[in-house]
C-alpha positions as CSV (number, residue, x, y, z in Angstrom):
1,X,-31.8,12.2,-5.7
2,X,-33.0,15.5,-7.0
3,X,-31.6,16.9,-10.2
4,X,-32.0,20.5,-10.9
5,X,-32.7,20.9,-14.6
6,X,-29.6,22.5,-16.6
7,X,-30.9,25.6,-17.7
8,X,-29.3,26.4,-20.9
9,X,-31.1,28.4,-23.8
10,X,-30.7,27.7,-27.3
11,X,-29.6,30.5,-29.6
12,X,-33.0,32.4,-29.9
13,X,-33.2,35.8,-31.3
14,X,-36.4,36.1,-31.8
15,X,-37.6,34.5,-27.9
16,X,-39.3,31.8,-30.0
17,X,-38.5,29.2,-27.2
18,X,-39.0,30.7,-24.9
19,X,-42.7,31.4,-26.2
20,X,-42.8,28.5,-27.0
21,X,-42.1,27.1,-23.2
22,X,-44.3,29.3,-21.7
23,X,-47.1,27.9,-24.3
24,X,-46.2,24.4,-22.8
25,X,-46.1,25.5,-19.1
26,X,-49.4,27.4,-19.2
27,X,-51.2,24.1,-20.7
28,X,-50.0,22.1,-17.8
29,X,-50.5,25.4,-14.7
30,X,-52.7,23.8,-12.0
31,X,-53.6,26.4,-8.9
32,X,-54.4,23.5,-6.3
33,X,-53.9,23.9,-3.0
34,X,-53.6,27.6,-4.2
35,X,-49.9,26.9,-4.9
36,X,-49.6,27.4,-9.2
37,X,-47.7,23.9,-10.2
38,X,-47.1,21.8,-12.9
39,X,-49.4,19.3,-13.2
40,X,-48.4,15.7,-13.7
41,X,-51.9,14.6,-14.7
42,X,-52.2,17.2,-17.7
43,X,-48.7,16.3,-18.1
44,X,-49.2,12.9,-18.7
45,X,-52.0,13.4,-21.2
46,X,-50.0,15.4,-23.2
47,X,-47.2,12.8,-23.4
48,X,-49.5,10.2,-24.2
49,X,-48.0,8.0,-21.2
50,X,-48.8,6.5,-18.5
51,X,-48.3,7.1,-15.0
52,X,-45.7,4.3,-14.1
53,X,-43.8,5.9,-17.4
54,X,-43.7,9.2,-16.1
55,X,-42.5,7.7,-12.3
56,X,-39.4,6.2,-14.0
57,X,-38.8,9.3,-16.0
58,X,-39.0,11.6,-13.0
59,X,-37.1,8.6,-10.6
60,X,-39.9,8.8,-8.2
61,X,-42.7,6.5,-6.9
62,X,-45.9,6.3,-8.7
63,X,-47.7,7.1,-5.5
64,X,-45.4,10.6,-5.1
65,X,-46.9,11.6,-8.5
66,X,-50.3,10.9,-7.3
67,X,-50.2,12.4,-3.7
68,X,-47.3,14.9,-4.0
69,X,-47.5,16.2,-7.4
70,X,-45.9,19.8,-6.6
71,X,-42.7,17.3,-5.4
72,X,-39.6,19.0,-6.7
73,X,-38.6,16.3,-8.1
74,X,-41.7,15.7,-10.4
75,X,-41.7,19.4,-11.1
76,X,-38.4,19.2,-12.1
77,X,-38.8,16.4,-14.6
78,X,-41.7,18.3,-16.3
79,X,-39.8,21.9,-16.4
80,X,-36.6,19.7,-18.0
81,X,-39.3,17.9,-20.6
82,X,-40.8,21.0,-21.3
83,X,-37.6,23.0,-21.8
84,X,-36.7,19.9,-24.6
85,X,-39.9,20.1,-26.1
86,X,-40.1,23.8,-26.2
87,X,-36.2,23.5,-28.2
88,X,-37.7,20.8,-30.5
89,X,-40.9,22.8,-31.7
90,X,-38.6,25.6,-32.1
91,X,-36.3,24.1,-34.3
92,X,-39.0,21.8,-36.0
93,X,-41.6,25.1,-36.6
94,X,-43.7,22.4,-35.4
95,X,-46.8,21.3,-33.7
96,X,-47.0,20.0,-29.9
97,X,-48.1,16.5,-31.3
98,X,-45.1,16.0,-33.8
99,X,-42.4,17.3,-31.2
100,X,-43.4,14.5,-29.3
101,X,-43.6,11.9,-31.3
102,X,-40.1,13.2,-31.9
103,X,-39.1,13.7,-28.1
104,X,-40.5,9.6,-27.4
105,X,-39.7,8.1,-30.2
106,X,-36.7,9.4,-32.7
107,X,-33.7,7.2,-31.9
108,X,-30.6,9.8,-31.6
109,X,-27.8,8.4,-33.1
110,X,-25.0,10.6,-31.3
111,X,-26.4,9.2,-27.9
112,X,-26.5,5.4,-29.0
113,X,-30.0,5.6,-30.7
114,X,-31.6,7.1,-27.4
115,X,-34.5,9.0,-27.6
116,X,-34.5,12.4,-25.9
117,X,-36.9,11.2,-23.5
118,X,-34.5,8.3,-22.4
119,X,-31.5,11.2,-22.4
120,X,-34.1,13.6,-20.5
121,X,-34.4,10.9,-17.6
122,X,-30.7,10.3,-17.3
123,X,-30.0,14.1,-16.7
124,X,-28.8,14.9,-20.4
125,X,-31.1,17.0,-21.2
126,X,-28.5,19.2,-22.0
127,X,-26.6,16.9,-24.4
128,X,-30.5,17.2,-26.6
129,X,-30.6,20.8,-25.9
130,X,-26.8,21.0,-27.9
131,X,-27.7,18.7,-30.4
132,X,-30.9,20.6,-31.2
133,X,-28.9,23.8,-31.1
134,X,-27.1,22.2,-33.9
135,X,-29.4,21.1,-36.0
136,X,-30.8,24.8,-36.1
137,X,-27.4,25.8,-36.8
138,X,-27.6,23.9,-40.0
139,X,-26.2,20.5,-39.2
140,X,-27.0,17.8,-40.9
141,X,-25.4,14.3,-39.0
């Protein structure tokens, strides 16, 4: 089943996040088939995963990632990723690479030690995008 990604932007006055996704995005643009996509190869790369990973994540075949890659479904995933890691270099004043590391591996203690990419797959990505809206609020739990 398709989930649309929640589209809900952080408080941003200065757009940074949204610079900051469209960064992300134009890393990953792929003009095959002269449709402009996402693609899950470069996507992949960047996340340091593999493909059967990014298949769970995205709750579709590993063969749909390979042969279908402009799926909606797989587009989806990778708009919703990208949304949370645009939010988490935002608040961070980060780097791509530490973002991640963040975004794969930082247990999330309001969401039972999750990570957000756990949270992202289940369809919270809105629930990270909150949480990282308070921590550049100036929360500290």
């Amino acid at each position: 089943m398709d989930q649309a990604p929640t589209q809900r932007p952080m408080h941003d006055p200065a757009g940074q996040g949204t610079a900051d996704y469209r960064r992300l995005a134009q890393q990953l643009w792929d003009g095959e088939n002269g449709r402009q996509t996402l693609s899950p190869a470069k996507f992949i790369e960047m996340m340091g995963t593999g493909i059967d990973s990014f298949a769970s994540g995205a709750h579709v075949h590993r063969s749909t990632v390979i042969r279908a890659p402009a799926a909606e479904s797989t587009q989806s995933h990778i708009r919703t990723s990208l949304q949370v890691l645009a939010a988490v270099t935002t608040v961070s004043g980060g780097a791509l690479k530490s973002a991640v590391f963040w975004y794969r591996n930082e247990p999330l203690a309001p969401f039972n030690y999750k990570t957000a990419e756990s949270l992202v797959a289940e369809g919270r990505a809105a629930d990270v995008l909150n949480l990282l809206e308070s921590y550049q609020a100036g929360f500290v739990g």
